[in-house]
Biotite code that builds the C-alpha atoms (Angstrom):
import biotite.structure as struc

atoms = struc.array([
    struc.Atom([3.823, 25.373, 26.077], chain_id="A", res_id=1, res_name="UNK", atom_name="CA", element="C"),
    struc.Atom([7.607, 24.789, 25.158], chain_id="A", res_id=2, res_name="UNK", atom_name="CA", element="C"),
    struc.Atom([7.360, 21.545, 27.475], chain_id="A", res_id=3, res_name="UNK", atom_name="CA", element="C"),
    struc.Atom([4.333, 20.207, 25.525], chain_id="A", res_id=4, res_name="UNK", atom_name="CA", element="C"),
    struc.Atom([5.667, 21.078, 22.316], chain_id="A", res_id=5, res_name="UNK", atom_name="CA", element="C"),
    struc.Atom([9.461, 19.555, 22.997], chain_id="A", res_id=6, res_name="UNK", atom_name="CA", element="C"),
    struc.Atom([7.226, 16.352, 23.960], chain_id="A", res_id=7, res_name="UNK", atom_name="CA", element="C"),
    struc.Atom([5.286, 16.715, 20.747], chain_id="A", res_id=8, res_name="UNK", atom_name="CA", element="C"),
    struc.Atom([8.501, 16.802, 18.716], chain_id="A", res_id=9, res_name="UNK", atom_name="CA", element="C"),
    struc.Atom([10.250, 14.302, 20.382], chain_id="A", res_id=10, res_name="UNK", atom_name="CA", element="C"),
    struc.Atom([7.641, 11.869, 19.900], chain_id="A", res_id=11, res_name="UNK", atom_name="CA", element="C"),
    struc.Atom([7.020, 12.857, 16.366], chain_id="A", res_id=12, res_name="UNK", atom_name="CA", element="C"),
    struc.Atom([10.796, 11.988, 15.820], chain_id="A", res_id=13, res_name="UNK", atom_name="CA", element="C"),
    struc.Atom([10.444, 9.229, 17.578], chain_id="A", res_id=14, res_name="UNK", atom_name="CA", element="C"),
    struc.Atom([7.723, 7.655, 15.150], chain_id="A", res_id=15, res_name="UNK", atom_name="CA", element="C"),
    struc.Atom([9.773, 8.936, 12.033], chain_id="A", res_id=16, res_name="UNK", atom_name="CA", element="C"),
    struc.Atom([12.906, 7.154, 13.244], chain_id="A", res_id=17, res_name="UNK", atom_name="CA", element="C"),
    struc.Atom([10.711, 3.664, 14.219], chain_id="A", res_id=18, res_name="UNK", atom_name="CA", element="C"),
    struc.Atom([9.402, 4.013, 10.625], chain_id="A", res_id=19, res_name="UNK", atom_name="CA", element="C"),
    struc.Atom([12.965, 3.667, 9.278], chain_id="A", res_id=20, res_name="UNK", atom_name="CA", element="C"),
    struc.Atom([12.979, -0.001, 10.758], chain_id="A", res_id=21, res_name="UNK", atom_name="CA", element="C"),
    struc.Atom([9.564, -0.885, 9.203], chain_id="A", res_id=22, res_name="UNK", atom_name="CA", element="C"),
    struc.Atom([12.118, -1.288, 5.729], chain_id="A", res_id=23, res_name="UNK", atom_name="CA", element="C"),
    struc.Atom([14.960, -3.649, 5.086], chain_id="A", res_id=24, res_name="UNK", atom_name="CA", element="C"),
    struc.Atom([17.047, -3.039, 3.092], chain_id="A", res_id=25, res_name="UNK", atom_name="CA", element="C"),
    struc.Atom([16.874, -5.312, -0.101], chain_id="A", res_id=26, res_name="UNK", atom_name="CA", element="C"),
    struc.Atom([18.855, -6.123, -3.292], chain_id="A", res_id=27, res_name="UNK", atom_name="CA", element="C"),
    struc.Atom([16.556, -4.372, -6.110], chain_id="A", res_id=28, res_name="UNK", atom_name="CA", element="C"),
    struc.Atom([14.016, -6.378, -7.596], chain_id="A", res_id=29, res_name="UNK", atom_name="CA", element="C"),
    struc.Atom([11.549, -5.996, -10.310], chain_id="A", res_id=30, res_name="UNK", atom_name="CA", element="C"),
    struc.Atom([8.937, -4.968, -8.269], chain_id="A", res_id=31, res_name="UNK", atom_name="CA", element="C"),
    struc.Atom([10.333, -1.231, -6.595], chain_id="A", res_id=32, res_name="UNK", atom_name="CA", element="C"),
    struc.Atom([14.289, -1.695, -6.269], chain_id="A", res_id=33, res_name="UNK", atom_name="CA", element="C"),
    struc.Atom([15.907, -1.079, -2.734], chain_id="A", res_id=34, res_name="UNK", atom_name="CA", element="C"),
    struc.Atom([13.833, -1.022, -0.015], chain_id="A", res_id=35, res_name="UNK", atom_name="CA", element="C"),
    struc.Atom([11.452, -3.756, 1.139], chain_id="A", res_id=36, res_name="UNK", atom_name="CA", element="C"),
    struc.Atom([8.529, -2.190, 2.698], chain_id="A", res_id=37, res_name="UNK", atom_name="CA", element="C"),
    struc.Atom([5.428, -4.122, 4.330], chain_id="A", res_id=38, res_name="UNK", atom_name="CA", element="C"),
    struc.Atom([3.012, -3.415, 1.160], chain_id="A", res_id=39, res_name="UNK", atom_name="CA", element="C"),
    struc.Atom([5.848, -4.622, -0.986], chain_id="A", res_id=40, res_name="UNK", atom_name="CA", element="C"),
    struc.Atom([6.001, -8.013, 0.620], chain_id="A", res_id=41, res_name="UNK", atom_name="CA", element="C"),
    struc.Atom([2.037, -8.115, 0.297], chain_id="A", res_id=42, res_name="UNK", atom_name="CA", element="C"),
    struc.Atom([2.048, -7.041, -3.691], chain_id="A", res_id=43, res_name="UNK", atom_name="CA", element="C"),
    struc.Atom([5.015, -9.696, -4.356], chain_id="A", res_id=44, res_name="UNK", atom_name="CA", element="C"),
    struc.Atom([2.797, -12.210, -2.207], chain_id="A", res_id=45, res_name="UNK", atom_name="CA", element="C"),
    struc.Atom([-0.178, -12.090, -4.538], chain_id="A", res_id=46, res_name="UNK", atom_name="CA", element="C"),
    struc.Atom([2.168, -11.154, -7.738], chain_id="A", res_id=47, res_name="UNK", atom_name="CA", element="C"),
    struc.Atom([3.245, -14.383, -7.388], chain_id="A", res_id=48, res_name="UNK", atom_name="CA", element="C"),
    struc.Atom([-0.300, -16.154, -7.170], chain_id="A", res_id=49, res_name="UNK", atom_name="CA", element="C"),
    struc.Atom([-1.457, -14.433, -10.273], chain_id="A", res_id=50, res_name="UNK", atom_name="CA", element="C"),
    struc.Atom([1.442, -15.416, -11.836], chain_id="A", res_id=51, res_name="UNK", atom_name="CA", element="C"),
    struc.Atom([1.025, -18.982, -10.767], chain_id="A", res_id=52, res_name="UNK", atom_name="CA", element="C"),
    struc.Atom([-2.440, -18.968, -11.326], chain_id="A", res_id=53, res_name="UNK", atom_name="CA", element="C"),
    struc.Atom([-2.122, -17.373, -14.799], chain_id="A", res_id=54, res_name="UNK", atom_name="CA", element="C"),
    struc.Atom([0.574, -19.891, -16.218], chain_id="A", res_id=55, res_name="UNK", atom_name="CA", element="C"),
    struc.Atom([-0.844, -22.961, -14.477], chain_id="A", res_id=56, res_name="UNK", atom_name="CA", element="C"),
    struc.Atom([-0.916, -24.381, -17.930], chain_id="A", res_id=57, res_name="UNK", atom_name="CA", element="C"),
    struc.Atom([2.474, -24.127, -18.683], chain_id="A", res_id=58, res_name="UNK", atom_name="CA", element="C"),
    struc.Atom([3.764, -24.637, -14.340], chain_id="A", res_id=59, res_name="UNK", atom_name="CA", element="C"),
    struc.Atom([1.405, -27.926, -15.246], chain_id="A", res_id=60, res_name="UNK", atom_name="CA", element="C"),
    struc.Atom([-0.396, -27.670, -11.986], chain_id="A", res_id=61, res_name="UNK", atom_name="CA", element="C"),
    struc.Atom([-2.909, -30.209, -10.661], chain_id="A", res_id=62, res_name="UNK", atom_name="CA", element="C"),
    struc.Atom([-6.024, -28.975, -10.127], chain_id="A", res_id=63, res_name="UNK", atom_name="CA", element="C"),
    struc.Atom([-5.289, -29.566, -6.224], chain_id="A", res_id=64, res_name="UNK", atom_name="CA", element="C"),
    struc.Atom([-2.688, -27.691, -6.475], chain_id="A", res_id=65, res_name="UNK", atom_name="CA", element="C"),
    struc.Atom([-4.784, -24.891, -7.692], chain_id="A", res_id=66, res_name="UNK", atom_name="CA", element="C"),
    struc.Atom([-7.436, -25.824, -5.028], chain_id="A", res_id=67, res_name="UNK", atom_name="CA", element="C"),
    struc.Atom([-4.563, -24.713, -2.695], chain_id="A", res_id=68, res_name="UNK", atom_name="CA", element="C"),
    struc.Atom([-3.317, -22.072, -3.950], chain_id="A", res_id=69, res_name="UNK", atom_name="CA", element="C"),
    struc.Atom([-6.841, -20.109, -4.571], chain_id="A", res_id=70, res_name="UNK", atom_name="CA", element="C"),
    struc.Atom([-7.253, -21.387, -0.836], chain_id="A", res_id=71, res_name="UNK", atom_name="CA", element="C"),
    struc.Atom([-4.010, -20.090, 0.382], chain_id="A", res_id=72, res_name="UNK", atom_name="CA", element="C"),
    struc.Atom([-4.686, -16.421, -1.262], chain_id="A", res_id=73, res_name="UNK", atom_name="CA", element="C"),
    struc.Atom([-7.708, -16.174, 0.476], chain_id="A", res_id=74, res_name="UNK", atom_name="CA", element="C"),
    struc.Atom([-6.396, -17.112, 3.777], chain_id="A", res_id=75, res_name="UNK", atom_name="CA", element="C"),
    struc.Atom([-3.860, -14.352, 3.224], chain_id="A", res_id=76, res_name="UNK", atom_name="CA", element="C"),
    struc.Atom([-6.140, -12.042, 1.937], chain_id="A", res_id=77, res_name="UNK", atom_name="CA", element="C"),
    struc.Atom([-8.776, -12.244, 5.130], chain_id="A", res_id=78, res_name="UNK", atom_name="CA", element="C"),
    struc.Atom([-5.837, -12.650, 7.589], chain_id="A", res_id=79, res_name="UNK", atom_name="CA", element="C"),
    struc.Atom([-4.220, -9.148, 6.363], chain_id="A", res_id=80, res_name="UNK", atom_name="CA", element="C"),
    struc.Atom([-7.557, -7.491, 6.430], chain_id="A", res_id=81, res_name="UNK", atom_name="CA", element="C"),
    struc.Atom([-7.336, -8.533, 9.899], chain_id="A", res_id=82, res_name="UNK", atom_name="CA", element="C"),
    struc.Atom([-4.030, -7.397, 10.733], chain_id="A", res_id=83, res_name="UNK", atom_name="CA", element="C"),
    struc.Atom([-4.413, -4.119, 8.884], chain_id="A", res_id=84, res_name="UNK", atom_name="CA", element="C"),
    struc.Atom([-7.479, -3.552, 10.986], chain_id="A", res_id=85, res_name="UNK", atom_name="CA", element="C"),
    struc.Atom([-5.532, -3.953, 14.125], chain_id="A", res_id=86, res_name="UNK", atom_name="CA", element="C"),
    struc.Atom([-2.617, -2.009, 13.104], chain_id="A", res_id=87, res_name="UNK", atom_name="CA", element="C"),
    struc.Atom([-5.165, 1.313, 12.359], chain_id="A", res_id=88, res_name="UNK", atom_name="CA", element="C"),
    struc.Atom([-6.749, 0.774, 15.270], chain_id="A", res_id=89, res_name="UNK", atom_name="CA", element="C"),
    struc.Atom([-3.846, 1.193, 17.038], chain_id="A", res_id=90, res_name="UNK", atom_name="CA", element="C"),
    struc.Atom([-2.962, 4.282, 15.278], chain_id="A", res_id=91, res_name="UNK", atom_name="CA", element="C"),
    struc.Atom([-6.295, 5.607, 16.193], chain_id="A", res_id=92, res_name="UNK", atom_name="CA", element="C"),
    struc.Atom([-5.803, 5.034, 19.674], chain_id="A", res_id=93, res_name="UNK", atom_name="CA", element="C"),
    struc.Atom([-2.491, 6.665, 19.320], chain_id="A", res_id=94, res_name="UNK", atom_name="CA", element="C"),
    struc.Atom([-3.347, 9.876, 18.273], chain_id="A", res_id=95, res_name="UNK", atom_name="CA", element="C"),
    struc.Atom([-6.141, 10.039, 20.709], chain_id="A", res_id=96, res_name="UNK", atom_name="CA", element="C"),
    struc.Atom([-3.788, 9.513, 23.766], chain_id="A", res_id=97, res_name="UNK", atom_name="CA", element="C"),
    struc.Atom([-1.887, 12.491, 21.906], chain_id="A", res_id=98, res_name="UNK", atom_name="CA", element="C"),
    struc.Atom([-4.852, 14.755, 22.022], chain_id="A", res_id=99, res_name="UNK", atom_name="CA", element="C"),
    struc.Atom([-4.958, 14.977, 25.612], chain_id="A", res_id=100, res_name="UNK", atom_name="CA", element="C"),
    struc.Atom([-3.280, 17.153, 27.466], chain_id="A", res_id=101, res_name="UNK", atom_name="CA", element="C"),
    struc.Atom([-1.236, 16.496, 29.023], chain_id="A", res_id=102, res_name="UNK", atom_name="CA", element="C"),
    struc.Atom([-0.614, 12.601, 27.488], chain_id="A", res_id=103, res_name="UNK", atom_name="CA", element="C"),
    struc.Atom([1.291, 10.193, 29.170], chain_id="A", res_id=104, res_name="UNK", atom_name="CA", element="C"),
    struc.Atom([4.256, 9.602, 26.775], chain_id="A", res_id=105, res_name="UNK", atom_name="CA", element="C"),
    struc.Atom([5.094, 5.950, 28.409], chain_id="A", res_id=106, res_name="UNK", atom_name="CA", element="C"),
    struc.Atom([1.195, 4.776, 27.528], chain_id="A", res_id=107, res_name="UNK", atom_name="CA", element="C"),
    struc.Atom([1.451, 6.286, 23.622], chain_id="A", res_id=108, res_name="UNK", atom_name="CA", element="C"),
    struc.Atom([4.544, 4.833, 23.594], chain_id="A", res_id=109, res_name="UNK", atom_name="CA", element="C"),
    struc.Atom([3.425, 0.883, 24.627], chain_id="A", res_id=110, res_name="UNK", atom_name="CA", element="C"),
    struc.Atom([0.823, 1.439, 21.557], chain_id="A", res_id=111, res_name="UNK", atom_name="CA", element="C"),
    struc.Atom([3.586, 2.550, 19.288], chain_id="A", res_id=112, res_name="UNK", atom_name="CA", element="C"),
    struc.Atom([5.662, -0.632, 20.537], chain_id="A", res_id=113, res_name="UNK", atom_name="CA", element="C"),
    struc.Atom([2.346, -2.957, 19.778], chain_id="A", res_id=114, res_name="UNK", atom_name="CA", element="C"),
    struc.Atom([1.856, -1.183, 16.475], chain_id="A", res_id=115, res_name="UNK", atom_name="CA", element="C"),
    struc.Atom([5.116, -1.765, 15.059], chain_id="A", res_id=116, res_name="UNK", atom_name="CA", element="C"),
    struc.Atom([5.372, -5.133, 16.447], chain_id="A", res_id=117, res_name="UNK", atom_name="CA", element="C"),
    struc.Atom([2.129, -6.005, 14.808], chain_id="A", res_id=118, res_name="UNK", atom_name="CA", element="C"),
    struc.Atom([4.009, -4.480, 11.087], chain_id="A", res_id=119, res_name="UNK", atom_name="CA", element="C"),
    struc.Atom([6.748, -6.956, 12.366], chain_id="A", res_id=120, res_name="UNK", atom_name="CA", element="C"),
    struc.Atom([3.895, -9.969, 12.443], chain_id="A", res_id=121, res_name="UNK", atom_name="CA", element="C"),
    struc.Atom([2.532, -9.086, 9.209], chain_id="A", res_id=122, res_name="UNK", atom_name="CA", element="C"),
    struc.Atom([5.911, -9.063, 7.569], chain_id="A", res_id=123, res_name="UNK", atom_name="CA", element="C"),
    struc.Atom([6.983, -12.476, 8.999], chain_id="A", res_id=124, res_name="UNK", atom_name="CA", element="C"),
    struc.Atom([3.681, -13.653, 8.126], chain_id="A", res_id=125, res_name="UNK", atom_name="CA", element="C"),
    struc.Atom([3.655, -12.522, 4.242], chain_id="A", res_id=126, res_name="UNK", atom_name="CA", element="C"),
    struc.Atom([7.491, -14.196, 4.128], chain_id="A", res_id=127, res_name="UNK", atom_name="CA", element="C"),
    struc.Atom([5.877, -17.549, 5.453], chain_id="A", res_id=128, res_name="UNK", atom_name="CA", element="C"),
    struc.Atom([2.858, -17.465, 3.207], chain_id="A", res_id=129, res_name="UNK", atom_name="CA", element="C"),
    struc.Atom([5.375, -16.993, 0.415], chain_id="A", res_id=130, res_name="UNK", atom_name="CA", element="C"),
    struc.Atom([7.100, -20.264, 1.335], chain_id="A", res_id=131, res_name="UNK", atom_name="CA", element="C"),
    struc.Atom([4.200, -22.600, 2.265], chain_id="A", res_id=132, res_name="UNK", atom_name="CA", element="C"),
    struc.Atom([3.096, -20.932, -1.969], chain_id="A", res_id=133, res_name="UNK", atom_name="CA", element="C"),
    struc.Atom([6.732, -22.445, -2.845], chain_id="A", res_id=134, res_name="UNK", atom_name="CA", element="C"),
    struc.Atom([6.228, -25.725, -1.317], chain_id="A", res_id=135, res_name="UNK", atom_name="CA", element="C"),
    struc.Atom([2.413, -25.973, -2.640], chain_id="A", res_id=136, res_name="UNK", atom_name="CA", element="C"),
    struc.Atom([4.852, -26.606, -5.887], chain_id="A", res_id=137, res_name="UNK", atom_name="CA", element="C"),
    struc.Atom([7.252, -28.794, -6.760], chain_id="A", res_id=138, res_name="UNK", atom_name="CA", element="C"),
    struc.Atom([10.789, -28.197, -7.372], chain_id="A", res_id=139, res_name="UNK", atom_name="CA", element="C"),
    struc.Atom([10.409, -27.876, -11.152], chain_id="A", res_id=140, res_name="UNK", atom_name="CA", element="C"),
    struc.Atom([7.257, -25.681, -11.114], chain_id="A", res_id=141, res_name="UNK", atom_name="CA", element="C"),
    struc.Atom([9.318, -23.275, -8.427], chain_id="A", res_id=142, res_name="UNK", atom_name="CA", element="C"),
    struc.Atom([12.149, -23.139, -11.035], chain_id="A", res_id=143, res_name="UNK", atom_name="CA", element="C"),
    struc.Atom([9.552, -22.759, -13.961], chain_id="A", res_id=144, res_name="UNK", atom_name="CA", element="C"),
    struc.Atom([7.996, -19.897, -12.061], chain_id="A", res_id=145, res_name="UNK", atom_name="CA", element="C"),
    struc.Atom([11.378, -18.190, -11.021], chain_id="A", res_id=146, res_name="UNK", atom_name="CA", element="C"),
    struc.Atom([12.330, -18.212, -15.101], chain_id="A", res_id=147, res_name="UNK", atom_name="CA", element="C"),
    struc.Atom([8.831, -16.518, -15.609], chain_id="A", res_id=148, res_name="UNK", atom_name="CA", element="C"),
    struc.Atom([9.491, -13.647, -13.277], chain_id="A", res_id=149, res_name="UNK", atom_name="CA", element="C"),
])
């Protein structure tokens, strides 16, 4: 029982410890201050289309450039649904390789490993989608919109 439960624990610490790397630490910002956490990156992502989308007038946007922008939010939007979908599943298969007993640490591990490095995806991918939203603009509207924020 000791064995099972040491196992249990170790695991469990190992998880809380891997969760520390799912943050970076950032300068604070307006939206939450020091740490950068994956839903973070998503809420500044679409922050900043609402904000472009709500002062198009005064960013003077084309209306292709709206075109894109509307398209690029969806994309985003459908592609995290995705991701998230695949992250939980993972996390469901995790804890059902931890129900059995015994488990086989080394196979709840390689899930834990594809878990995170799917978090690691996501976040890459929110950080490009936030730059390919910067160069939908032009130099001027990027500066507009960094006064606005």
């Amino acid at each position: 029982m000791s064995r099972k439960l040491s196992v249990v624990l170790l695991l469990g610490a190992v998880l809380v410890f891997s969760a520390g790397f799912a943050q970076a630490d950032m300068p604070g910002d307006k939206y939450g201050g020091g740490k950068m956490s994956y839903d973070k990156l998503e809420m500044v992502f679409f922050k900043s289309i609402h904000l472009v989308l709500e002062k198009r007038a005064e960013l003077n946007l084309s209306a292709e450039q709206v075109t894109q922008v509307k398209a690029l939010a969806a994309e985003v939007k459908k592609s995290l649904i995705r991701r998230d979908a695949d992250i939980e599943t993972l996390d469901v298969e995790i804890k059902t390789l931890m129900w059995e007993t015994p488990f086989d640490v080394s196979d709840v591990n390689k899930f834990v490993a594809q878990k995170y490095d799917l978090k690691k995806d996501k976040a890459r991918y929110l950080v490009t989608s936030h730059d390919r939203l910067n160069k939908i603009l032009t130099s001027k509207q990027v500066s507009m919109l960094a006064d606005m924020k």
